[in-house]
C-alpha positions as CSV (number, residue, x, y, z in Angstrom):
1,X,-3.6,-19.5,-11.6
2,X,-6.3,-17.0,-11.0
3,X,-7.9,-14.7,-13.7
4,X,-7.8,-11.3,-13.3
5,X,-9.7,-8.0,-14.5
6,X,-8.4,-4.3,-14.2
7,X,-10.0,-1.5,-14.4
8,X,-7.8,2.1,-14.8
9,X,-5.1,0.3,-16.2
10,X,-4.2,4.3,-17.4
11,X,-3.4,5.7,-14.1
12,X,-0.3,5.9,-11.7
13,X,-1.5,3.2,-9.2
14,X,-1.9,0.7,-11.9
15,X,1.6,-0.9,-12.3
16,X,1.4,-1.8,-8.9
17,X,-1.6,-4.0,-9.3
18,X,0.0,-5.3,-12.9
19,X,3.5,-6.2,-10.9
20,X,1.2,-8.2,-8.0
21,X,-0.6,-10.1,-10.7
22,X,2.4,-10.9,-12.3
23,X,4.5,-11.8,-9.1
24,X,1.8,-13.9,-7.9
25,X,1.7,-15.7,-10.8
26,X,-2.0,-15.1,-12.1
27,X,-3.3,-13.6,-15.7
28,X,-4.7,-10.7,-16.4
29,X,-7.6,-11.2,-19.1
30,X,-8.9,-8.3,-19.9
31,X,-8.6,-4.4,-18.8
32,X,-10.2,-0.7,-19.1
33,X,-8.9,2.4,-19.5
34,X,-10.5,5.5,-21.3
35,X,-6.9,6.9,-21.9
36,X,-5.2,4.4,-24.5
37,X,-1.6,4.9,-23.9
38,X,-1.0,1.6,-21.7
39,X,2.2,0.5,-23.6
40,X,3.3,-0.8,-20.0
41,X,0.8,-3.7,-20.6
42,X,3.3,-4.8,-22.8
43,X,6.1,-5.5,-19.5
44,X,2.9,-7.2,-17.8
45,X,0.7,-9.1,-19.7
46,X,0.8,-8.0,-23.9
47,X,-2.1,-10.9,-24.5
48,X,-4.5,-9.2,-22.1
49,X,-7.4,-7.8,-24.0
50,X,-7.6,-4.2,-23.7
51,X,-10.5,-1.8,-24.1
52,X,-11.4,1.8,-23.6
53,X,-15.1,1.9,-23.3
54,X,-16.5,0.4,-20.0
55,X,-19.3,-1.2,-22.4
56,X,-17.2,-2.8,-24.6
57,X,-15.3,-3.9,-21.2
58,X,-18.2,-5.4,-19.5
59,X,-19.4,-7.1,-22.8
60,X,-16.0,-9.1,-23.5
61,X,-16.2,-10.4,-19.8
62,X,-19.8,-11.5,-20.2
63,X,-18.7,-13.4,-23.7
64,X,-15.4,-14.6,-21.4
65,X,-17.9,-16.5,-19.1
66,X,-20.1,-18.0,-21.6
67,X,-18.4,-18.4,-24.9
68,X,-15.2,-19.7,-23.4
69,X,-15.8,-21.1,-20.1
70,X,-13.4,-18.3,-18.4
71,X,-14.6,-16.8,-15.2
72,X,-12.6,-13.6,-14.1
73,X,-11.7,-14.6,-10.5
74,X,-10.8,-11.3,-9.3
75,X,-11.2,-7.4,-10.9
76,X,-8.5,-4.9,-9.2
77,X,-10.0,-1.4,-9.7
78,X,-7.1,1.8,-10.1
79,X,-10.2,4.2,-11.1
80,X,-10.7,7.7,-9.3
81,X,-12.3,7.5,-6.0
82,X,-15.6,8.5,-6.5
83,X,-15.8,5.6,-9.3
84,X,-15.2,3.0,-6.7
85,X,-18.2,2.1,-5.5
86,X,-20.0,1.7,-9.0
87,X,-16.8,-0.5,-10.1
88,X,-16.5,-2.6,-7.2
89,X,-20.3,-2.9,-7.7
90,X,-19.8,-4.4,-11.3
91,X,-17.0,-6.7,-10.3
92,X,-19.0,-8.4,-8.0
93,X,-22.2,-8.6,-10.6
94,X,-20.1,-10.3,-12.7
95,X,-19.0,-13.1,-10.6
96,X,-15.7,-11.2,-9.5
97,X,-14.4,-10.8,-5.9
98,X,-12.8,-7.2,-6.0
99,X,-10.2,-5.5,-4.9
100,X,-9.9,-2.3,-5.1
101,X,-7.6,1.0,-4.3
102,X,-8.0,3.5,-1.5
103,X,-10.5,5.1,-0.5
104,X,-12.7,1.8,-1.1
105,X,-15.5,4.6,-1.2
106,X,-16.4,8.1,0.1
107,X,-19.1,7.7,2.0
108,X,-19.9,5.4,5.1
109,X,-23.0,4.4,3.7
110,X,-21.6,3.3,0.2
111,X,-20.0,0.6,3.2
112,X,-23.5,-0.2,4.1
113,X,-24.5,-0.7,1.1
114,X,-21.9,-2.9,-0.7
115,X,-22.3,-5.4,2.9
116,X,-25.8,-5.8,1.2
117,X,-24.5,-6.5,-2.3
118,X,-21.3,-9.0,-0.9
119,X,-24.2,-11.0,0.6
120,X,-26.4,-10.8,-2.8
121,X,-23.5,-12.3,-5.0
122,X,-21.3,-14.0,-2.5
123,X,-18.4,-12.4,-3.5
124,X,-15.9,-10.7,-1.3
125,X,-14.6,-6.9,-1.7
126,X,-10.7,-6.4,-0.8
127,X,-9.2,-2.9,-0.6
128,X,-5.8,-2.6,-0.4
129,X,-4.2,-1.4,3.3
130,X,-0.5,-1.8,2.5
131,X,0.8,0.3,5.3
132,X,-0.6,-2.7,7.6
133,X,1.8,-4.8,5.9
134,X,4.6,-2.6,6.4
135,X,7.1,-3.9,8.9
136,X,8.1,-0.4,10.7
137,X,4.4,0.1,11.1
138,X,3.8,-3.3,12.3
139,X,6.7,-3.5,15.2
140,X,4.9,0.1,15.9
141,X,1.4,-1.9,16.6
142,X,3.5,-4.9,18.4
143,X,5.0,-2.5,20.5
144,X,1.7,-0.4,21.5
145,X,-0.1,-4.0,22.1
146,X,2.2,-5.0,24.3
147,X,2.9,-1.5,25.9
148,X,1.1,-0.5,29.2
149,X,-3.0,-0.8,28.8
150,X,-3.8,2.5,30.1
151,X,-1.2,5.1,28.3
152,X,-2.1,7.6,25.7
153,X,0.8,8.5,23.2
154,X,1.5,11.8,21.3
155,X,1.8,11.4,18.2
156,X,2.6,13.7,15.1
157,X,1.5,13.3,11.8
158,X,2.7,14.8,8.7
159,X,3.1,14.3,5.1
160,X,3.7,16.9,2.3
161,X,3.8,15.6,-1.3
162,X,3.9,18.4,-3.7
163,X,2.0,18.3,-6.8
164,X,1.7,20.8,-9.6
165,X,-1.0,22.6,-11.5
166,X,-2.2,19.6,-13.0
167,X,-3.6,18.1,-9.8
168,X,-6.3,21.1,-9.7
169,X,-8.0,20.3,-13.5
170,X,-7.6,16.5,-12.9
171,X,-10.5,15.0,-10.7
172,X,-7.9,14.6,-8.1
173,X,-8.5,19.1,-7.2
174,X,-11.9,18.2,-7.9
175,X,-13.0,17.6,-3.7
176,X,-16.8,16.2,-4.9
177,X,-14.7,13.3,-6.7
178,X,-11.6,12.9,-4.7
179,X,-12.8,13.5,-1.2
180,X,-10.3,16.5,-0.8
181,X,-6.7,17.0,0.4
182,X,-7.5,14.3,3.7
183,X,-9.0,11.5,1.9
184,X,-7.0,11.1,-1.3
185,X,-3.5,11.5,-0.2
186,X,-4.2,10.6,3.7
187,X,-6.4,7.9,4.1
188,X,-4.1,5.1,3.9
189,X,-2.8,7.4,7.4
190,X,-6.1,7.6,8.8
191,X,-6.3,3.7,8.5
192,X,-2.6,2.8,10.3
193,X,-3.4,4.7,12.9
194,X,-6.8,3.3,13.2
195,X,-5.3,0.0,13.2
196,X,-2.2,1.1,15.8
197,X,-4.1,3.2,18.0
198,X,-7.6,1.9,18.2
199,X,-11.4,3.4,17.9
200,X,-11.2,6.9,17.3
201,X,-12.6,9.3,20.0
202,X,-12.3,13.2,18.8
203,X,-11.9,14.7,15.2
204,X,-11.4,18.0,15.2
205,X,-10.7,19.8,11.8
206,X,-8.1,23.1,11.9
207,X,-7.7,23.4,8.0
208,X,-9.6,21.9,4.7
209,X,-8.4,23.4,1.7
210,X,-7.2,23.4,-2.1
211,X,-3.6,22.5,-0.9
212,X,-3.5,20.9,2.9
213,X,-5.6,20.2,5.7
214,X,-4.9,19.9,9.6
215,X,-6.5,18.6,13.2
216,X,-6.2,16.8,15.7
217,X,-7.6,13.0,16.2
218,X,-7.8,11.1,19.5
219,X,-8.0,7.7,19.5
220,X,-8.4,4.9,22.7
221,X,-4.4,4.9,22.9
222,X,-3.2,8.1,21.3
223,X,-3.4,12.3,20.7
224,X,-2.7,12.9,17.3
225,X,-1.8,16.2,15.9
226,X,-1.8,16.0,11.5
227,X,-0.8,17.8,8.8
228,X,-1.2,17.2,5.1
229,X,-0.4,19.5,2.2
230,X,0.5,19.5,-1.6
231,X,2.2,22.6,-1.3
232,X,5.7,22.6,-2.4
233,X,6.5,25.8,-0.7
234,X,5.2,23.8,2.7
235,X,8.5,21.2,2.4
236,X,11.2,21.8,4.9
237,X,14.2,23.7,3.0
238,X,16.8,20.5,3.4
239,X,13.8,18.6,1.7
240,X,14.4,21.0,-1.8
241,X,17.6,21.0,-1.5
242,X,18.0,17.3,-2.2
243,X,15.4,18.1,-4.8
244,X,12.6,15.9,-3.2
245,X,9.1,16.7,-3.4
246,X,7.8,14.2,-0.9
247,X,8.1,14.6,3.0
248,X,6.6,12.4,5.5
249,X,7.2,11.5,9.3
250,X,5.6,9.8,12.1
251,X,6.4,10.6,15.9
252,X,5.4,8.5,18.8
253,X,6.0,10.4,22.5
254,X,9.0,12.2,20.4
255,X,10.6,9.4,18.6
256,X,10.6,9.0,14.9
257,X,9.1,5.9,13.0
258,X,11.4,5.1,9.8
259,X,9.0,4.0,6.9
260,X,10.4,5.9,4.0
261,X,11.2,2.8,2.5
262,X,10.2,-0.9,2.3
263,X,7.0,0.0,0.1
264,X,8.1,-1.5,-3.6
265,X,6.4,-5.4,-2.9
266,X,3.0,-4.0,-0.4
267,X,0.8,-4.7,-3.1
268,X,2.7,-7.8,-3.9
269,X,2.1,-9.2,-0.3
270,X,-1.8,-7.2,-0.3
271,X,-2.6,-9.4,-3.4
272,X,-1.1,-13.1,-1.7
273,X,-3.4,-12.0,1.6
274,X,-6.2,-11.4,-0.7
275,X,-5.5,-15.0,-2.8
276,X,-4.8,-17.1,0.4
277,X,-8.5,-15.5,1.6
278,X,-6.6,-13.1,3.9
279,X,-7.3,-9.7,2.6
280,X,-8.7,-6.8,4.2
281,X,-12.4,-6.0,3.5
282,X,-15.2,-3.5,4.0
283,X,-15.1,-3.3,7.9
284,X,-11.4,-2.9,7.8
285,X,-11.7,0.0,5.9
286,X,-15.3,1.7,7.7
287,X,-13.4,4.1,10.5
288,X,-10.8,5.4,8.1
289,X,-14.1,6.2,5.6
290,X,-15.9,7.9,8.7
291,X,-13.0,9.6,10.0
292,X,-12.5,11.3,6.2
293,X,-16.1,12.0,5.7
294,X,-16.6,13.6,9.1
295,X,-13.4,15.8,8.3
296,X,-14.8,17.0,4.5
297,X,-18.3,17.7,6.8
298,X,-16.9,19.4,10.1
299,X,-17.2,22.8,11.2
300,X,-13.8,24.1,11.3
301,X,-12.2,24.7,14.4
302,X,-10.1,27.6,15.7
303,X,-6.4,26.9,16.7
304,X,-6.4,26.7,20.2
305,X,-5.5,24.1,22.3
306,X,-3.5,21.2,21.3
307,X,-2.9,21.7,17.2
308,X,0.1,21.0,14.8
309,X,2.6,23.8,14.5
310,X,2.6,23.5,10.3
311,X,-1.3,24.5,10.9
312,X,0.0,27.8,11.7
313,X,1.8,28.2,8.2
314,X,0.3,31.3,5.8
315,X,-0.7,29.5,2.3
316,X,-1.7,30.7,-0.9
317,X,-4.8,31.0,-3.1
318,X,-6.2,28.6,-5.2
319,X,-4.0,28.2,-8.6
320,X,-7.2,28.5,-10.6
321,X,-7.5,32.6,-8.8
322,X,-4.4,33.4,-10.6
323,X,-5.5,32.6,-14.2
């Protein structure tokens, strides 16, 4: 049984780490959240010491290790993006390997960096790549290994998750924390086809916004036309009518990849990889970081050329205009 840390026990990511610590059959210690209303501790782990000053936090694991003898093995950190690299950072400080959520960080050179501070502690970083795992995705990557060396496929891109005003106050509208529209809802995108499709070639950038962004990626073995918004108003009209908010599809040479279920036990099987030494680390994640950080940085570019056709869509101003 392994002993476990959490920090951002608060937010909507978190169950999933507290259900793969729990199906794996490992404790969680001790967690952090500055919010305090983490009653779902009590499905999880109701012993687990619980704190909402990082402080306080850092103190009782310190005391963990030399009052008691109890060395947290891992620490998963849920926090918001730009909080990443300072967690993952502490984790390893305090004897921890870490695992963290996506984006593992913002910036290529925060990968740079935390190589330096792995080989300081001797402790491993592990960010979660669940779309790897996924079994649609990974006949897709069977299929283009074994497909004929030289072809280039088409492939389109697109997911729309609609949030509400709330995503522009929280950190998550807040680009300088989040990373924007293409790194905090599509990086985990950015990574499969990474993984699928090989070393990435051309970024171009058609749209980076408050609500979507759009371009065109070529990789060694594919074109890829992508479109991301939070718009509701962006969601095909069949979409509302079943009164779904979430829209997303894949398309390789014209034929649709079904991965719209088959996501509830990822993190399960991300957190047995990680246990069994098996997980994914920094250099898994460092060309879906560059790709995101040279999308927030690009010029953008007019649409001509090869482009997604939801890039042509009109779109509003910000919510915070209206007030």
């Amino acid at each position: 049984m392994k002993n476990f840390g959490l920090i951002g026990l608060g937010g909507y990511i978190a169950e999933r780490h507290l259900r793969a610590i729990k199906e794996t059959n490992n404790n969680l210690l001790v967690a952090l959240d500055k919010f305090d209303s983490v009653g779902i501790m009590d499905s999880y782990f109701p012993d687990a010491a619980f704190f909402v000053e990082f402080e306080r936090f850092d103190r009782h694991v310190e005391k963990l290790r030399q009052k008691r003898n109890l060395n947290l093995d891992y620490i998963s950190i849920c926090t918001p993006n730009y909080l990443h690299d300072s967690h993952i950072r502490m984790a390893l400080r305090s004897g921890a390997h870490a695992i963290c959520e996506k984006p593992l960080v913002l910036n290529p050179w925060n990968i740079d960096a935390l190589v330096d501070v792995e080989k300081q502690f001797d402790r491993k970083v592990n960010t979660i790549l669940q779309l790897r795992l996924h079994q649609s995705i990974i006949e897709l990557k069977e299929k283009i290994d074994n497909g004929p060396k030289d072809k280039i496929y088409d492939v389109d891109l697109t997911y729309l998750t609609s949030r509400g005003s709330w995503y522009y106050t929280s950190w998550k509208g807040d680009a300088s924390k989040s990373g924007g529209i293409s790194t905090n809802i599509g990086i985990h995108f950015y990574d499969m086809l990474s993984w699928v499709f090989g070393k990435v070639k051309m970024n171009n950038v058609h749209i980076h916004n408050h609500d979507r962004a759009a371009g065109y990626l070529e990789f060694e073995k594919a074109r890829v036309r992508w479109f991301l918004s939070i718009n509701y108003d962006v969601l095909p009209e069949e979409v509302k009518e079943k009164g779904q908010r979430t829209y997303r599809s894949i398309t390789v040479d014209g034929e649709e990849i079904e991965f719209s279920g088959g996501f509830f036990d990822l993190h399960t099987k991300s957190y047995e990889n990680v246990i069994e030494g098996k997980g994914y680390g920094l250099e898994d994640a460092r060309q879906s970081i560059d790709i995101v950080h040279e999308i927030r940085n690009k010029e953008i570019s007019p649409l001509t050329g090869d482009y997604h056709p939801l890039a042509k869509l009109p779109y509003a101003s910000h919510p915070f205009n209206k007030r």
